[in-house]
Structures are given as structure tokens and as C-alpha cells.
DSSP file (Angstrom, degrees, kcal/mol; ACC not computed):
  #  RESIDUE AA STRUCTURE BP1 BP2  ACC     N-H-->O    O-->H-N    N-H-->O    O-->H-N    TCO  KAPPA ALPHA  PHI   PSI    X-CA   Y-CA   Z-CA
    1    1 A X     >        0   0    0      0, 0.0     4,-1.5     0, 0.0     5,-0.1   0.000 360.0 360.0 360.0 -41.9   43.3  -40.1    0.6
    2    2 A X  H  >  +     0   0    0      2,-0.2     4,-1.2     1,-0.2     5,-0.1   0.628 360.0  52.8 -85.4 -10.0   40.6  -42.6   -0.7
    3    3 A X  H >> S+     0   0    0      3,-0.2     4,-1.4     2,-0.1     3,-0.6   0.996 112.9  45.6 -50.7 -74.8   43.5  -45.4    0.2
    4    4 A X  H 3> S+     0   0    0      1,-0.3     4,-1.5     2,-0.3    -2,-0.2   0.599 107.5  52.5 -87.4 -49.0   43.6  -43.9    3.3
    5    5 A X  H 3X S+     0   0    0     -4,-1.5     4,-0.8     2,-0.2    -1,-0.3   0.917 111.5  51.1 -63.5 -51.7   39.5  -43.6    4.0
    6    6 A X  H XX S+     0   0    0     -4,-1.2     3,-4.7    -3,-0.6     4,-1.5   0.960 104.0  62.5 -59.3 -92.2   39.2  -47.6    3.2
    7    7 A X  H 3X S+     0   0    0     -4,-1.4     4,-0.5     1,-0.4    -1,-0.2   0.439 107.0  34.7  30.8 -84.7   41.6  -48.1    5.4
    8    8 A X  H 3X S+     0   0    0     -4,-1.5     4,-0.7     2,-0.2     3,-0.4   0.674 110.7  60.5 -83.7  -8.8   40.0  -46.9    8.0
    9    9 A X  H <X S+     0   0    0     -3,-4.7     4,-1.9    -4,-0.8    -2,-0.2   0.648 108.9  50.3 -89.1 -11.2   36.6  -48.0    7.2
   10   10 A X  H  < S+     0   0    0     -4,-1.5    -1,-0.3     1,-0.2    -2,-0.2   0.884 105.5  49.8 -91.0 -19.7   37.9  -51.5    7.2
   11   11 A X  H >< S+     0   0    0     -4,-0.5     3,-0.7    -3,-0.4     4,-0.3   0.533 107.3  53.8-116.4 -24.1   39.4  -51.5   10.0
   12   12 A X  H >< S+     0   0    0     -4,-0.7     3,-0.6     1,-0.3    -2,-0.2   0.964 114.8  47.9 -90.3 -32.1   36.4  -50.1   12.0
   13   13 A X  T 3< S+     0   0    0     -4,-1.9    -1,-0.3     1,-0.2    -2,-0.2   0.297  75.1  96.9 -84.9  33.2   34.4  -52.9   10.5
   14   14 A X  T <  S+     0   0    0     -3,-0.7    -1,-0.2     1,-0.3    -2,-0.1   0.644  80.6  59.1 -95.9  -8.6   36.2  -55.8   10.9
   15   15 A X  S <  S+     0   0    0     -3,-0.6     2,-0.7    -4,-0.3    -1,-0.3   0.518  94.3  77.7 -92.1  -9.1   34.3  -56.7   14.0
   16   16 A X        +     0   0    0     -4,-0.2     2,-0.2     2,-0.0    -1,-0.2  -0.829  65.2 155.0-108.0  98.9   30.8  -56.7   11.7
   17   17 A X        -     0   0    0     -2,-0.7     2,-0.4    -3,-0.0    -3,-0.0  -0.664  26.3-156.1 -66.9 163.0   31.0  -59.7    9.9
   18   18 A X        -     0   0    0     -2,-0.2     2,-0.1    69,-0.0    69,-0.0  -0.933  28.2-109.5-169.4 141.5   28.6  -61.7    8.6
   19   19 A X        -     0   0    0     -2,-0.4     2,-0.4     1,-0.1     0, 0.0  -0.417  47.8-120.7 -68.0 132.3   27.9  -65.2    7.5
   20   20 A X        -     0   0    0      1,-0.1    -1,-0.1    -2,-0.1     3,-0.1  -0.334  24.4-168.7 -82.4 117.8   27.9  -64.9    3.6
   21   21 A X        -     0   0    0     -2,-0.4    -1,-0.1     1,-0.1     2,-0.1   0.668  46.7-114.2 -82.6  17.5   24.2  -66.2    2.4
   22   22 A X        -     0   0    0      1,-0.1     2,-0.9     0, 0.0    -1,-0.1  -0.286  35.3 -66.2  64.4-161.7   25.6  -66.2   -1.4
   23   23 A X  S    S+     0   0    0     -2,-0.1     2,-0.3    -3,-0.1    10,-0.1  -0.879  96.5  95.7-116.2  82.2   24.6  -64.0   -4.5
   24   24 A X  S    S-     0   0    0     -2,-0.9     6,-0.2     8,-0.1     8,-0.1  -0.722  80.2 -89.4 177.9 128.8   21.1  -65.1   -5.0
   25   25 A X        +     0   0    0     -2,-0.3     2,-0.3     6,-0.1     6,-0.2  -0.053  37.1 178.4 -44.7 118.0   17.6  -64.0   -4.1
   26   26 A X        -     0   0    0      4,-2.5     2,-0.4    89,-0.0     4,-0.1  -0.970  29.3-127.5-130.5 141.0   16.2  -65.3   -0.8
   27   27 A X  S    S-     0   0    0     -2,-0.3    89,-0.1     1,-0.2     4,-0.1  -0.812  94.5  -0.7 -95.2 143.9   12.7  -64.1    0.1
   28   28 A X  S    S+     0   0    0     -2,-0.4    -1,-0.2    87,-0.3     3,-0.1   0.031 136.1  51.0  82.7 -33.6   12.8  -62.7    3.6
   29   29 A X  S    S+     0   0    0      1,-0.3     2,-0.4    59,-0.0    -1,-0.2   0.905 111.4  21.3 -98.2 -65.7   16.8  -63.5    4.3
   30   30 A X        +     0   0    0     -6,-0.2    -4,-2.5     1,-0.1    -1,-0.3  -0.969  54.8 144.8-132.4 135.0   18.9  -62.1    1.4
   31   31 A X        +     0   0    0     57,-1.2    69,-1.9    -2,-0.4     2,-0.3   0.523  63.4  43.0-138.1  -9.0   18.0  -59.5   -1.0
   32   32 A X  B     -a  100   0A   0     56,-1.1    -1,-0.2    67,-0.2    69,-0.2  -0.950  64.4-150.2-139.3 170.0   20.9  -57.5   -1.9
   33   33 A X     >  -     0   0    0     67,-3.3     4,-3.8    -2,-0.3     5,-0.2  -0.104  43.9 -54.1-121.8-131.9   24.6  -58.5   -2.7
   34   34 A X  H  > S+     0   0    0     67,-0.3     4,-1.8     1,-0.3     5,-0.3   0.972 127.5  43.8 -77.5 -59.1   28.0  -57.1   -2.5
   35   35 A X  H  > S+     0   0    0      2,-0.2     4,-2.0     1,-0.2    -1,-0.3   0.930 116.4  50.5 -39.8 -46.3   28.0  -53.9   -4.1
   36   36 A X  H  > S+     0   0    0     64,-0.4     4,-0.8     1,-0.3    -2,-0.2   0.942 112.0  51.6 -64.7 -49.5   24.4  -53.0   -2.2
   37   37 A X  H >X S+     0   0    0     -4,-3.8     4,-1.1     1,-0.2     3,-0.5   0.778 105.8  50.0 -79.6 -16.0   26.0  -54.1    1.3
   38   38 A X  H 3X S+     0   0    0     -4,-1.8     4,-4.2    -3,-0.3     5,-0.2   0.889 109.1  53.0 -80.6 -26.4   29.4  -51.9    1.1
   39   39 A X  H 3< S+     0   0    0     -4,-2.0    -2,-0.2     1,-0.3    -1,-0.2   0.705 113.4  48.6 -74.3  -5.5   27.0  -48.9    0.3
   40   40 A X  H XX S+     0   0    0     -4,-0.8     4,-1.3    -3,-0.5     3,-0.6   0.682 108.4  50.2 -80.1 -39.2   25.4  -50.4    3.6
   41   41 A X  H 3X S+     0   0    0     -4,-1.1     4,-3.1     1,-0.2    -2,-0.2   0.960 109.7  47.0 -80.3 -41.3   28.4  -50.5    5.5
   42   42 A X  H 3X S+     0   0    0     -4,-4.2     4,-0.6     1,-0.2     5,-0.3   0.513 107.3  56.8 -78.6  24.6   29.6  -47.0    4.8
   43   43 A X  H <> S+     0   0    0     -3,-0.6     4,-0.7    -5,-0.2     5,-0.4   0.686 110.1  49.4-111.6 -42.5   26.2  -45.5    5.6
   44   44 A X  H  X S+     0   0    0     -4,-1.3     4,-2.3    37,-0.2    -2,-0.2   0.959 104.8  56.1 -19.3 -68.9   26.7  -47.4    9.0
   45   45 A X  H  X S+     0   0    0     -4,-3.1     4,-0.9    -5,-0.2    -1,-0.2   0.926 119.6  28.3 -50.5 -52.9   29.8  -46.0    9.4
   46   46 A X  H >< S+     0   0    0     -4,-0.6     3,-6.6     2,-0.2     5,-0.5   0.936 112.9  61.5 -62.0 -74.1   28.5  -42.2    9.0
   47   47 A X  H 3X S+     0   0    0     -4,-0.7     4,-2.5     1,-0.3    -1,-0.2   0.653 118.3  37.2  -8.5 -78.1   25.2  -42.8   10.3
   48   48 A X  H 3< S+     0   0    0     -4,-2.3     5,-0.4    -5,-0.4    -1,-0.3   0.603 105.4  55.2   7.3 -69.2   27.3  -43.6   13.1
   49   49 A X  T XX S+     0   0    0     -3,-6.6     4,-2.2    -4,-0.9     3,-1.7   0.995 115.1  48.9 -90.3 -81.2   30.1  -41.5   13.4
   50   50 A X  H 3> S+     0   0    0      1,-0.4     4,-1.0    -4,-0.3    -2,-0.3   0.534 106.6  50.1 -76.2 -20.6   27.4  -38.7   13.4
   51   51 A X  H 3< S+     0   0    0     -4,-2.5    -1,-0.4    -5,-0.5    -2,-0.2   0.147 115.0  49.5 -79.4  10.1   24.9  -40.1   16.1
   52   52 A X  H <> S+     0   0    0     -3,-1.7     4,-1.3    -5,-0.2    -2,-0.2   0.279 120.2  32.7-119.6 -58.9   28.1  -40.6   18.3
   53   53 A X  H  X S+     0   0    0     -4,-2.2     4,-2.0    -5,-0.4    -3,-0.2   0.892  99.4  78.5 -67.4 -18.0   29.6  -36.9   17.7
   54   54 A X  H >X S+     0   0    0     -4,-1.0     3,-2.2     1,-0.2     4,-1.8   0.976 100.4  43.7 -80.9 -80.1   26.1  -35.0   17.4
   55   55 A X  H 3> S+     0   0    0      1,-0.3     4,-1.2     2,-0.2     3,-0.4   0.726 109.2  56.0 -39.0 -44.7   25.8  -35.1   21.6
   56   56 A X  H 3X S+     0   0    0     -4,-1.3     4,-2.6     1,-0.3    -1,-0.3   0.795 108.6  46.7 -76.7 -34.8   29.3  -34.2   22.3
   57   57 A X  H <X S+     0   0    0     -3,-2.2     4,-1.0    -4,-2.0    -1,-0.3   0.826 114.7  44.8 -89.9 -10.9   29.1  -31.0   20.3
   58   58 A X  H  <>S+     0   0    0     -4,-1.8     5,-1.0    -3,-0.4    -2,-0.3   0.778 113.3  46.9 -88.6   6.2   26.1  -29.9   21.7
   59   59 A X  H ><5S+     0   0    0     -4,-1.2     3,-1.2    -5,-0.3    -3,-0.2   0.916 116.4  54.2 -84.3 -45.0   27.2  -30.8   25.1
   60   60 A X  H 3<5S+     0   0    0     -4,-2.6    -2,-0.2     1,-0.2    -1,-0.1   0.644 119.8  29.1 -38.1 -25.9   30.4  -28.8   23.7
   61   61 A X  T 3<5S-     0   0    0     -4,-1.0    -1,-0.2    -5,-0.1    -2,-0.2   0.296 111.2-114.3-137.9  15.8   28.7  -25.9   22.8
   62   62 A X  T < 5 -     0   0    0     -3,-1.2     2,-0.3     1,-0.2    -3,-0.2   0.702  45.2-173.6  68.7  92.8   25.9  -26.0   25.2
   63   63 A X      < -     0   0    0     -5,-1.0    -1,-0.2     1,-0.2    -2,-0.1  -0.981  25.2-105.4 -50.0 108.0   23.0  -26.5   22.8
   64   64 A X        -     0   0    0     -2,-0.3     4,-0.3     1,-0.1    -1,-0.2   0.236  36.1 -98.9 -18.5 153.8   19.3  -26.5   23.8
   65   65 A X  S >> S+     0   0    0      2,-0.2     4,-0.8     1,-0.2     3,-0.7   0.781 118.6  75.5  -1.8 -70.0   17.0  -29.8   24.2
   66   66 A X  H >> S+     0   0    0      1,-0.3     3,-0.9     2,-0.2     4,-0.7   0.841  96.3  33.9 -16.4 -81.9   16.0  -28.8   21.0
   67   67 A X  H 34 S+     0   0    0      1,-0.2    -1,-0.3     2,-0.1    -2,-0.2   0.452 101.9  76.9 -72.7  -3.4   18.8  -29.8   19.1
   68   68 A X  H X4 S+     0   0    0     -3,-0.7     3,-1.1    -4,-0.3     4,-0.3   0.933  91.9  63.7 -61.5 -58.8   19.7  -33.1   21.3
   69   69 A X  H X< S+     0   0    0     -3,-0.9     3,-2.6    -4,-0.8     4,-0.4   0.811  78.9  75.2 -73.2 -31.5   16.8  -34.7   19.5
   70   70 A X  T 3X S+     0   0    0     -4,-0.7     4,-0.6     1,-0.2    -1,-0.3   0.565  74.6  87.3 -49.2   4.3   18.0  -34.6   16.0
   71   71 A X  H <>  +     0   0    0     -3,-1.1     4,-1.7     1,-0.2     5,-0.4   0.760  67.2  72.7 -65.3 -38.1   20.0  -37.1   17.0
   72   72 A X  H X> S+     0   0    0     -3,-2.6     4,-3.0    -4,-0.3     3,-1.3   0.971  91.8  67.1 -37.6 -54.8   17.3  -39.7   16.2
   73   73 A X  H 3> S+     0   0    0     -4,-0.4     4,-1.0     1,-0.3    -1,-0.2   0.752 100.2  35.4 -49.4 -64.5   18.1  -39.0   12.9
   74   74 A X  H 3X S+     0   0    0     -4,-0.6     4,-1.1     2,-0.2   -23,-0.4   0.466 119.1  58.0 -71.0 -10.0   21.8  -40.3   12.3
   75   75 A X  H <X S+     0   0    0     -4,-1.7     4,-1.9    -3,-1.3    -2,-0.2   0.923 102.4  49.2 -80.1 -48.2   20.9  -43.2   14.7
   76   76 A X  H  X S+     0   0    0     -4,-3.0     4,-2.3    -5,-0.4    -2,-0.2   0.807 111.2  48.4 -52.1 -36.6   18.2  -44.3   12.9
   77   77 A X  H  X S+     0   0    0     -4,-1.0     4,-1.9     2,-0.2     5,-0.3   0.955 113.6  49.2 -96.1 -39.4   20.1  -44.4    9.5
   78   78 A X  H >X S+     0   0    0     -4,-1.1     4,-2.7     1,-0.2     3,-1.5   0.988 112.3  39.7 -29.0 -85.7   22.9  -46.1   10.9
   79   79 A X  H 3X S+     0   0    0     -4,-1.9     4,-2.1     2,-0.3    -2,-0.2   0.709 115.4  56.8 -45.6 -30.0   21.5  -48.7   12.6
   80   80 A X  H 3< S+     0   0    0     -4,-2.3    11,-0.3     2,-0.2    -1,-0.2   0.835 115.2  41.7 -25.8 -59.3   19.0  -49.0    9.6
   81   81 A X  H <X S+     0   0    0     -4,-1.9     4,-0.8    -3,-1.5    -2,-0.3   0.599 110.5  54.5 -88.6 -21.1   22.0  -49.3    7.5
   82   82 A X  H  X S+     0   0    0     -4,-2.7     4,-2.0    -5,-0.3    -2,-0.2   0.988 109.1  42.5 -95.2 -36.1   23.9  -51.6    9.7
   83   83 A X  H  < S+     0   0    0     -4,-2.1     6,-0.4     2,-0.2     4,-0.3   0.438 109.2  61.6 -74.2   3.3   21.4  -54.6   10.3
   84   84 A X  H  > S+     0   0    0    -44,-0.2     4,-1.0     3,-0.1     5,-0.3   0.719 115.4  39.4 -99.1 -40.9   20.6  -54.2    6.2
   85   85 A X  H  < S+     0   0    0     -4,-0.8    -2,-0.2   -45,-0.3    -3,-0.1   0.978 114.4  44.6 -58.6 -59.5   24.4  -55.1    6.2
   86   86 A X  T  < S+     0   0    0     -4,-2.0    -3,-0.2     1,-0.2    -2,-0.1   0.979 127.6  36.8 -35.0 -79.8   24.9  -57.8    9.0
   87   87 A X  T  4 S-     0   0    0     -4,-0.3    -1,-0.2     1,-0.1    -3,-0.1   0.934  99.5-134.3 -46.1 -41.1   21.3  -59.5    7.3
   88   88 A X  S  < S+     0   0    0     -4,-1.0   -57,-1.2    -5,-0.3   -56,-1.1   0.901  71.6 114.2  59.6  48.8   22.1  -58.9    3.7
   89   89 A X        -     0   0    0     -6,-0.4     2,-0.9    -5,-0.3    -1,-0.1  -0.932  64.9-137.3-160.2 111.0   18.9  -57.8    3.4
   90   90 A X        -     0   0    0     -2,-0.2     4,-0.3     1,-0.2     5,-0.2  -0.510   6.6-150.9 -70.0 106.4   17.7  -54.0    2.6
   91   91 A X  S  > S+     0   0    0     -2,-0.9     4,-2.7   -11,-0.3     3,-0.5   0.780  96.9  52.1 -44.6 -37.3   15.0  -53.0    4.6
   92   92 A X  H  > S+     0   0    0      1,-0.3     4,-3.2     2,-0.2     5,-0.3   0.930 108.7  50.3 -66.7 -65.5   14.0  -50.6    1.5
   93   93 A X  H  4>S+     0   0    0      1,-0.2     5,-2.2     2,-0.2    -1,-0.3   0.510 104.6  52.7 -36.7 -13.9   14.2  -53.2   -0.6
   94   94 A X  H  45S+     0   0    0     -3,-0.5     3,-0.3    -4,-0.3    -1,-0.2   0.658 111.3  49.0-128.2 -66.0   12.0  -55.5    1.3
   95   95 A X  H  <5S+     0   0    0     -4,-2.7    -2,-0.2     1,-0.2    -3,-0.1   0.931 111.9  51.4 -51.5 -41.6    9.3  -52.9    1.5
   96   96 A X  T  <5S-     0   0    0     -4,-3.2    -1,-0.2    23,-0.1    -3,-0.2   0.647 112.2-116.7 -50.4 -35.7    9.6  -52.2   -2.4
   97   97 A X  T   5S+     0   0    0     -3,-0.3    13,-0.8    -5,-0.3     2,-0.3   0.870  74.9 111.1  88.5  64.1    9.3  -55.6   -3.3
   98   98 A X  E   < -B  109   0B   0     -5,-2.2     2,-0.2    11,-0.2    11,-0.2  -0.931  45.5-166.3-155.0-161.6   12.8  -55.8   -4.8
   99   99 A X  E     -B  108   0B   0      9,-1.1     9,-1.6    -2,-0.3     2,-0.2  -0.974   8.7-161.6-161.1-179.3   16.1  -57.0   -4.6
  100  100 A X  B     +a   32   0A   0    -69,-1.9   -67,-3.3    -2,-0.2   -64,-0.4  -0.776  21.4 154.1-163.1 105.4   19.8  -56.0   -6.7
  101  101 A X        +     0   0    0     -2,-0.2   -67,-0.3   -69,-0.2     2,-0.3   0.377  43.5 109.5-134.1  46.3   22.8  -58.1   -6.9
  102  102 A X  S >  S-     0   0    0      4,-0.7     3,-2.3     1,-0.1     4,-0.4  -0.735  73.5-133.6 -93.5 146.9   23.8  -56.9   -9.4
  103  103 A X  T 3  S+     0   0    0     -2,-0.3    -1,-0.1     1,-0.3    -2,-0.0   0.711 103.7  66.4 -89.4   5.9   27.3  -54.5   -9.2
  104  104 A X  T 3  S-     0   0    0      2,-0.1    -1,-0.3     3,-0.0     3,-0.1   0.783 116.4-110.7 -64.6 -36.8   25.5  -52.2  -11.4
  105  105 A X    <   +     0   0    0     -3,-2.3     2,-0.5     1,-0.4    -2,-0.1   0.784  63.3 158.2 105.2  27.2   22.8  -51.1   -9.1
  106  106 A X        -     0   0    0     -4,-0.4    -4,-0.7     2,-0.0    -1,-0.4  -0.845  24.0-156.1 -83.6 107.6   20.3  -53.0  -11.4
  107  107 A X        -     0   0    0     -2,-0.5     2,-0.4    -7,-0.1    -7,-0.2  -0.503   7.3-158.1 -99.3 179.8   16.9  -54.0   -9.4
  108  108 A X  E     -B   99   0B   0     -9,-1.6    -9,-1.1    -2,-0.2     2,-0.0  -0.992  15.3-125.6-137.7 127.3   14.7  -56.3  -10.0
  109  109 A X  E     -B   98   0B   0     -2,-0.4     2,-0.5   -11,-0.2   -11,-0.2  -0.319  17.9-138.3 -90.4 144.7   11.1  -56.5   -8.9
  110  110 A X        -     0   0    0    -13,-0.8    -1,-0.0     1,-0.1    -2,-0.0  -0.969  18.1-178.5-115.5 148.6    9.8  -59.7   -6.9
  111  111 A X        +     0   0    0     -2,-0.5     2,-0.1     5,-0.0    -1,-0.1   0.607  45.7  99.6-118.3 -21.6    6.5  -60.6   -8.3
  112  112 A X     >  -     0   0    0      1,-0.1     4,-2.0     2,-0.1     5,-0.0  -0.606  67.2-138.9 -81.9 126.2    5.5  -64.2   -5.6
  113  113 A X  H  > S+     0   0    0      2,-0.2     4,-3.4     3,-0.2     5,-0.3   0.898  90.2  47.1 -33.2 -71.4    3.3  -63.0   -3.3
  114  114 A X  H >> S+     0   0    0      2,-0.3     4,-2.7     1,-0.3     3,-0.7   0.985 109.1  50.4 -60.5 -58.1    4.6  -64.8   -0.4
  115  115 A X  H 3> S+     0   0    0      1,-0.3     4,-2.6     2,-0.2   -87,-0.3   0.787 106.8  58.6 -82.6 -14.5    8.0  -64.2   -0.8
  116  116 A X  H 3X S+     0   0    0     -4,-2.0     4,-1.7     2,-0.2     5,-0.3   0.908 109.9  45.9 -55.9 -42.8    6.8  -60.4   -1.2
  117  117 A X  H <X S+     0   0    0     -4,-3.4     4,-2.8    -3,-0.7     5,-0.3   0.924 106.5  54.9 -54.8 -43.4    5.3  -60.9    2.5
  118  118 A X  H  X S+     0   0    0     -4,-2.7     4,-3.8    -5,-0.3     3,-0.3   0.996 110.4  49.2 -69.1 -49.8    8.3  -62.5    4.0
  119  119 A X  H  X S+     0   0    0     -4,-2.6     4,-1.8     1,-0.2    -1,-0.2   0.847 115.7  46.9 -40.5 -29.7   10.4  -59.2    2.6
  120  120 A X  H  X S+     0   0    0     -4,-1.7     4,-3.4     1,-0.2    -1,-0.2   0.913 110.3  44.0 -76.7 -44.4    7.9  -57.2    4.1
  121  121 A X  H  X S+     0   0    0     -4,-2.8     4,-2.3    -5,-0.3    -1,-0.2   0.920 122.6  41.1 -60.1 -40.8    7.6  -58.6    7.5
  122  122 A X  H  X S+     0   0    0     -4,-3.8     4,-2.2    -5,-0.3     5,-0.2   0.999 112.3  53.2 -66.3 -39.4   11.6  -58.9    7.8
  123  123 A X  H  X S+     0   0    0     -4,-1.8     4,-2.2    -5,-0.3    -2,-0.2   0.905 117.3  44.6 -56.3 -69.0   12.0  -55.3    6.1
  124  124 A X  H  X S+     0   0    0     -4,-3.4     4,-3.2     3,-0.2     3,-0.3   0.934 107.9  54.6  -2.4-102.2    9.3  -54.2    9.1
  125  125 A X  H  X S+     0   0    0     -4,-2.3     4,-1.4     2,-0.2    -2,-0.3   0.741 110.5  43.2  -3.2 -90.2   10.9  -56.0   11.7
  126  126 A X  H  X S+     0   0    0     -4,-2.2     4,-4.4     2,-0.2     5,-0.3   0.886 112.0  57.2 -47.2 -59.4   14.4  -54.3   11.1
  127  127 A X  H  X S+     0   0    0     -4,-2.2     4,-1.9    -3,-0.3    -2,-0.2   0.927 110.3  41.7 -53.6 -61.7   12.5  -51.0   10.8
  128  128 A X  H  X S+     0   0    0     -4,-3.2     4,-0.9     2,-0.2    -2,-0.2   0.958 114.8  57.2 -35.5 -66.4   10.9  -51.4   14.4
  129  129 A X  H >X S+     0   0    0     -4,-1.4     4,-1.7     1,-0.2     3,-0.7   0.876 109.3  37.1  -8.7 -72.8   14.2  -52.6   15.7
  130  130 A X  H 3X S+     0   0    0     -4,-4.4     4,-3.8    -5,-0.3     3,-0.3   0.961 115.8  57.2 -92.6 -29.2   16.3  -50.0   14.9
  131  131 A X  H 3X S+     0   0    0     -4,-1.9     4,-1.5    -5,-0.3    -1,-0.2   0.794 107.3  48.2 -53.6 -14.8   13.4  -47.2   15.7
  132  132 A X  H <X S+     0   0    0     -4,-0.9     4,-1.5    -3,-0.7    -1,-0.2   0.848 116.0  40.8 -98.7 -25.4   12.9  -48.3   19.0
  133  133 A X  H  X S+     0   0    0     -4,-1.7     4,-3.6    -3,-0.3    -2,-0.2   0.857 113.0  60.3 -52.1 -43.1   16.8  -48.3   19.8
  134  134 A X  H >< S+     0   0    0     -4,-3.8     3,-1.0     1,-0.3     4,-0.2   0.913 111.3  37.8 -49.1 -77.6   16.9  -45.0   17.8
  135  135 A X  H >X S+     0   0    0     -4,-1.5     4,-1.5     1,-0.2     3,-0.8   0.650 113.3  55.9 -28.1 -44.8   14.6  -43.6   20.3
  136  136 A X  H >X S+     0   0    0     -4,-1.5     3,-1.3     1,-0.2     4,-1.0   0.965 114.0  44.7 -35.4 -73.3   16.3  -45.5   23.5
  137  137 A X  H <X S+     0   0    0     -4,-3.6     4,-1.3    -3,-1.0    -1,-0.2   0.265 109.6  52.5 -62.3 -25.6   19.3  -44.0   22.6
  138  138 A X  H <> S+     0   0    0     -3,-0.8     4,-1.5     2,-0.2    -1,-0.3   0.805 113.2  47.1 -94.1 -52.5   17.8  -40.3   21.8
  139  139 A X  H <X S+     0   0    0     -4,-1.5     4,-3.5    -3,-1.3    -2,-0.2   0.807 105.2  56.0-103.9 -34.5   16.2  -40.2   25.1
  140  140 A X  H >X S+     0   0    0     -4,-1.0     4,-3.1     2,-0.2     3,-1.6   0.977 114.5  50.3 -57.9 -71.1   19.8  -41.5   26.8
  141  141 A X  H 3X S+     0   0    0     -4,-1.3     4,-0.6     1,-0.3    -2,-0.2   0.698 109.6  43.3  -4.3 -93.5   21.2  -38.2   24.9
  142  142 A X  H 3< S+     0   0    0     -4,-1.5    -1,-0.3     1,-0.3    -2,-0.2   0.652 118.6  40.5 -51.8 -36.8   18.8  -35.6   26.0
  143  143 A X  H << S+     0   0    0     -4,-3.5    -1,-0.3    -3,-1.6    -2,-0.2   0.870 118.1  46.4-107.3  -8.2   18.6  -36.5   29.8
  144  144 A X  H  <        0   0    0     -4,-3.1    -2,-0.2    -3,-0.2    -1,-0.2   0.357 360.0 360.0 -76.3   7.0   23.2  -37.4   30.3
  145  145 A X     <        0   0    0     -4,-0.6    -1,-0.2    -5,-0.5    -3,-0.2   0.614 360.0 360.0-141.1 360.0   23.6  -34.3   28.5
């Protein structure tokens, strides 16, 4: 079954690639490594998967307005979660002032100033980005359905 799950999760990302920036702490560019980015890709994947299905069952089951707009939700953490893969760089992380590439889950604090600002600004930036899509996309929902 978990053969089975990879599988498919590979196969739905094989079109998200991403130029590899190496295993090593970049302020503003790279902050997490390999381990950090699959937990990125499958939260993509859901994130996904459920902002795509959540209109079709309330159009299926004739759901208020109301419930259209929770949609925001799984778009936003998708898309969150897919540009912190594509970049290799965790929007959370960025805000936190940290970064983890280790395949433990181990963080690490960054302590220069500046390279705390560039995390912040990119970590921002992504976070803008994907709200204002979220939202596009929420609004597309609520008035085709």
C-alpha cells in the first residue's frame, strides 16, 4: 500500500522539479534539505488534492456559500507547501529564523542579522504569493459553483 502511495506521489510530481541548490544554508534561497522538502511535497500533494475536490463535493451535494469558502484553506497550504518545495526554502522557517538539513528533523537557529532579513523577506514574499492566489482561486470557487 505505501509502495503503491509513492508511486503515485511520484508520478504526480514528476513535472515539479527543481534545480538542486545543495545541502547547505543559504540566507534567503535555501533553508531546508531533502528530508524537509519530501515533507513539502506531500503536503502539496494533499493540500492539493483537497482544494481541487472540496468544490466538486459541494457542488455535488449542493452546499451553501458558506462552505465554498473553506476552500481557502487547503489552497493556501498547498501552494504554501509547494513553492517551499520548488525554492527549497520553508516559508516557516524563514519567519523563525531557522533552517534543518538535517534527515533528523534537527533545526538550527540563524543568528546574522541580514541573512535573518533575507529569510524573512523571501519567507513573506511566498506567503503573499500564495494568499493572494489562495484567494483568486476561492473567489473562482464560490461564483462557477
Amino acid at each position: 500500500m505505501t509502495d503503491k502511495l509513492n508511486q503515485i506521489i511520484n508520478k504526480a510530481t514528476i513535472a515539479v522539479t527543481s534545480v538542486e541548490k545543495g545541502n547547505q544554508y543559504i540566507p534567503g534561497e535555501c533553508n531546508i534539505g531533502l528530508a524537509e522538502r519530501e515533507k513539502r511535497r506531500v503536503s502539496a500533494l494533499m493540500g492539493g488534492m483537497f482544494a481541487f475536490s472540496w468544490p466538486f463535493l459541494c457542488y455535488v451535494f449542493a452546499l451553501p456559500v458558506f462552505y465554498k469558502i473553506f476552500v481557502i484553506i487547503p489552497a493556501i497550504i498547498g501552494l504554501v507547501s509547494l513553492f517551499d518545495y520548488r525554492q527549497q526554502f520553508s516559508a516557516y522557517f524563514g519567519l523563525t529564523n531557522q533552517y534543518d538539513f538535517s534527515p533528523n528533523g534537527a533545526r538550527t537557529k540563524v543568528l546574522d542579522k541580514v541573512s535573518q532579513e533575507k529569510d524573512q523577506n523571501k519567507a513573506f514574499n511566498t506567503v503573499i504569493i500564495s494568499l493572494g492566489v489562495s484567494f483568486a482561486y476561492t473567489l473562482l470557487v464560490i461564483l462557477l459553483f
